[in-house]
C-alpha positions as CSV (number, residue, x, y, z in Angstrom):
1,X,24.7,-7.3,-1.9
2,X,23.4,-9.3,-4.8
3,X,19.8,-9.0,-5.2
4,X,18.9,-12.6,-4.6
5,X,20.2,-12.4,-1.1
6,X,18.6,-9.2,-0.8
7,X,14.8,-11.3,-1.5
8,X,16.8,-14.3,0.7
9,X,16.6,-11.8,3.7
10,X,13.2,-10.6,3.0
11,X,11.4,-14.1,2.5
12,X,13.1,-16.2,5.9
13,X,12.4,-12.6,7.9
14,X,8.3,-13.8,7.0
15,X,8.8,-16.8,7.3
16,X,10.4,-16.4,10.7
17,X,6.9,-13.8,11.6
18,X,4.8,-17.1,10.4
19,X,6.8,-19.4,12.6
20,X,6.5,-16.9,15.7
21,X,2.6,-17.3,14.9
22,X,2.6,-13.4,15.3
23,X,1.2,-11.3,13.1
24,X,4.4,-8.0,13.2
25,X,7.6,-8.5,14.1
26,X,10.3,-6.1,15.9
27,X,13.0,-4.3,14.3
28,X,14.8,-2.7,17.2
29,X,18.5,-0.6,16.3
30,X,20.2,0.5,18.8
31,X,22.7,3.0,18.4
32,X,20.5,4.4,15.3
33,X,22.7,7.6,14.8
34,X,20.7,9.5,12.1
35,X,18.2,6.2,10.8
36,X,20.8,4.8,8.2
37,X,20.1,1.5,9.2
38,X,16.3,1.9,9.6
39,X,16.5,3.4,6.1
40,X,18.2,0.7,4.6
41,X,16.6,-2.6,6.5
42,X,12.9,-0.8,6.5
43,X,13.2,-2.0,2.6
44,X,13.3,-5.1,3.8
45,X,11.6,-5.4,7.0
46,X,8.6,-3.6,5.6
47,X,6.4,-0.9,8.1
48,X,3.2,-3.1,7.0
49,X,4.4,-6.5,8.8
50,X,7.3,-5.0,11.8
51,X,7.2,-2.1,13.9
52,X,10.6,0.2,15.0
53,X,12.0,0.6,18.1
54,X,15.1,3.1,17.1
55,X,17.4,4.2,20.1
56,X,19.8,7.1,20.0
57,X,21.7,9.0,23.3
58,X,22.8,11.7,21.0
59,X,19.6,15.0,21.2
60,X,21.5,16.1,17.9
61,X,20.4,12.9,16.1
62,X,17.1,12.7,17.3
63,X,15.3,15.5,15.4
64,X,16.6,13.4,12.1
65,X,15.2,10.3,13.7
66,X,12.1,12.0,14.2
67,X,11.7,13.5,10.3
68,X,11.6,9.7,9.4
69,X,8.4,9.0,11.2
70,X,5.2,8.2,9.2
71,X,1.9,7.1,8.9
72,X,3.2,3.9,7.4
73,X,4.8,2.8,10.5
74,X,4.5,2.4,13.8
75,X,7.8,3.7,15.4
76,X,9.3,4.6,19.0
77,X,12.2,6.6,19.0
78,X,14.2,6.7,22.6
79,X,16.1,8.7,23.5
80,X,18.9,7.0,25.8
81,X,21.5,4.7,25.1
82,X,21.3,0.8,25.3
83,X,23.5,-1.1,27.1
């Protein structure tokens, strides 16, 4: 991905919290397997303006999923698949 797509993504996902007139926004992945995708998009979708709603049915994923927690963010890891 170039990098001004990258800044693209970044600058309409605030401007889409600005529209909402909220002040965090949700970045929910379901089927989060061992957080690839929180790890990647979490660059983007910073901890200090969304909070993480990651979902995984698999109990061998979840002890991964919960190493990524932090301070930082404000995350809820489920254990259960979506459908």
């Amino acid at each position: 991905m170039a990098p001004s797509s990258r800044c693209d993504g970044r600058k309409a996902g605030i401007s889409k919290l600005k529209a909402a007139r909220r002040s965090r926004g949700l970045f929910i992945d379901c089927g989060s397997n061992i957080g690839q995708g929180y790890k990647y998009f979490s660059r983007y979708y910073t901890p200090d303006r969304y909070d993480f709603v990651l979902v995984e049915p698999n109990k061998n994923c979840l002890a991964h999923l919960y190493g990524l927690r932090s301070e930082k963010a404000t995350m809820e890891i489920i254990g259960k698949a979506a459908a």
